[in-house]
N, C-alpha and C positions, 0 to 999 in steps of 0.2 A: 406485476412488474414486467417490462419488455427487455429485452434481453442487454445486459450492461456488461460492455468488455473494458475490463481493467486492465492495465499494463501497469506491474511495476517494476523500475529498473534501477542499477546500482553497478556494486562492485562484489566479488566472488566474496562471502565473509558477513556484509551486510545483512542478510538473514531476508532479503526481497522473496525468495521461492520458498520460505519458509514462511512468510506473511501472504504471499499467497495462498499456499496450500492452507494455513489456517481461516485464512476470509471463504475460501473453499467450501472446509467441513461447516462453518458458523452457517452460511447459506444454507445447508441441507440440515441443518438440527433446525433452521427457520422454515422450515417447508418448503424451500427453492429448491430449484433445479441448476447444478452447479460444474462446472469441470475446470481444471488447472492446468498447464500445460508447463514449461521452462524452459534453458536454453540458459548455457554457461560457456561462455568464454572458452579459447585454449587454456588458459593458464591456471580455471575455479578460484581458488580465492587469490583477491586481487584484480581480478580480469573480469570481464564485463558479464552481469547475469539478472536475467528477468526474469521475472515469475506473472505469467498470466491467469486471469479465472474468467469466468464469463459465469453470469448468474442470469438466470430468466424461471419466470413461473412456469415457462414452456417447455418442450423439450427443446434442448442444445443439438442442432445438426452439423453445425460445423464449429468446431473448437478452439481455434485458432483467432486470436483478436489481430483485427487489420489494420482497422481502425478505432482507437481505445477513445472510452466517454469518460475514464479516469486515468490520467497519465499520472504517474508517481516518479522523479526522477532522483536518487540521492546522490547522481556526479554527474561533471559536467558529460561528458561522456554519452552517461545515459541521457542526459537532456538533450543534447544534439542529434543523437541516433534518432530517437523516436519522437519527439517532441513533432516530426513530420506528420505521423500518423496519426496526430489526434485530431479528434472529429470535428468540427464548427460546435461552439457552443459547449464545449466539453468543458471539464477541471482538468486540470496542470497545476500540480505539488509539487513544487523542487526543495530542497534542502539550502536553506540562504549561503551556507557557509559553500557549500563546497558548489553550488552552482553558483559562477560569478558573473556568467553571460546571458540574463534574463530573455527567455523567449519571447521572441511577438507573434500573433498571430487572435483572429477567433476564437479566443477561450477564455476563460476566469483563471487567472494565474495566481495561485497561494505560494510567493513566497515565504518558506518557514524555518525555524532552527526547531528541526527534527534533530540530529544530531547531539545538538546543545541542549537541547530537555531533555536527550533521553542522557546524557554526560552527568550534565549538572542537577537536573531537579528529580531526574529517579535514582540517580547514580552509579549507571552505568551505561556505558554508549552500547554495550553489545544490543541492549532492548528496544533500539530505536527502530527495529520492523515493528513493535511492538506497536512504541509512540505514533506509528506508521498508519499502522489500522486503527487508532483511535480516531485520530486525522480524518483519514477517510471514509467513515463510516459516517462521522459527524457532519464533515461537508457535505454529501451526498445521502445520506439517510438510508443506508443501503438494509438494513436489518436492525432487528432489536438489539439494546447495548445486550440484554439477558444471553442473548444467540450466542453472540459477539464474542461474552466474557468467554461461555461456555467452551468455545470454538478453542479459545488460546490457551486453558487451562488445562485442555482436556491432549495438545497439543505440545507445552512448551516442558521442559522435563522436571521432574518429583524435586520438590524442594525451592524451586524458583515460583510457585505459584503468586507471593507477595509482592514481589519483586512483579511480574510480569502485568497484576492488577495495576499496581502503582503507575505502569509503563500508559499502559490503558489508560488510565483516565487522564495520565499526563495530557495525551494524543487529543481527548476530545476538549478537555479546558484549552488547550493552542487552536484548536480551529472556532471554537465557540469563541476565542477574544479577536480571532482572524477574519470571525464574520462580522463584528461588530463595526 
């Protein structure tokens, strides 16, 4: 695999650097070569917050995504901020609900209710970084679901591990009906 910088962005609360740092650790239990980076707002929750990783078979010399081959956006906010830096030919996730100003540009744009499935069909919107990585694992094929699960269980805290599976596969049935 060549080196794939993910950017995901949100609102302080939304659990984006916590879905990063989990697609992080799943990378390095898949035998990648992995790093995370963030960056939160003044205000942390409620305020604007991203969570980066960069995964390569290689080593990582510079850690910092410039330009992301997965954008993840769940407000409008974050879609307008970086929605610049994605690369020709990338993915672009936004969240249907709360992005209402759909980006153009060179990319494969997944409008999704991330949000809404993780509300309605897992039952709680807190898991939607969850629903998040299911998403994007599945568009992009970035690691084994095994890695994956391993990655968020090992990750999300003692007593939610059913809940957070459920979160999971919600993620990958919404982009598998989104590829269709």
């Amino acid at each position: 695999m060549a080196r794939i910088d993910i950017r995901l962005g949100g609102s302080g609360g939304q659990g984006t650097i916590t879905a990063a740092a989990i697609l992080g650790y799943a990378a390095v239990y898949a035998g990648k070569k992995a790093v995370q980076t963030k960056s939160y707002g003044p205000e942390a929750r409620g305020g604007a917050a991203r969570g980066e990783v960069v995964i390569s078979d290689e080593d990582i010399n510079y850690v910092k995504v410039l330009k992301s081959d997965i954008l993840v956006a769940l407000t409008q906010e974050a879609c307008d901020k970086f929605v610049v830096d994605a690369k020709e030919g990338s993915i672009v996730i936004v969240d249907d609900f709360l992005v209402k100003n759909k980006p153009q540009g060179n990319f494969k744009l997944y409008s999704l209710p991330i949000i809404k499935t993780a509300a309605e069909d897992v039952g709680k919107s807190m898991v939607a970084n969850i629903v998040t990585l299911g998403v994007v694992n599945e568009l992009a094929n970035l690691i084994d679901y095994e890695k994956l699960e391993k990655g968020v269980l090992n990750k999300v805290p003692k007593g939610t591990e059913e809940l957070n599976k459920k979160a999971l596969k919600a993620g990958i049935e919404l982009a598998r009906k989104a590829k269709k």
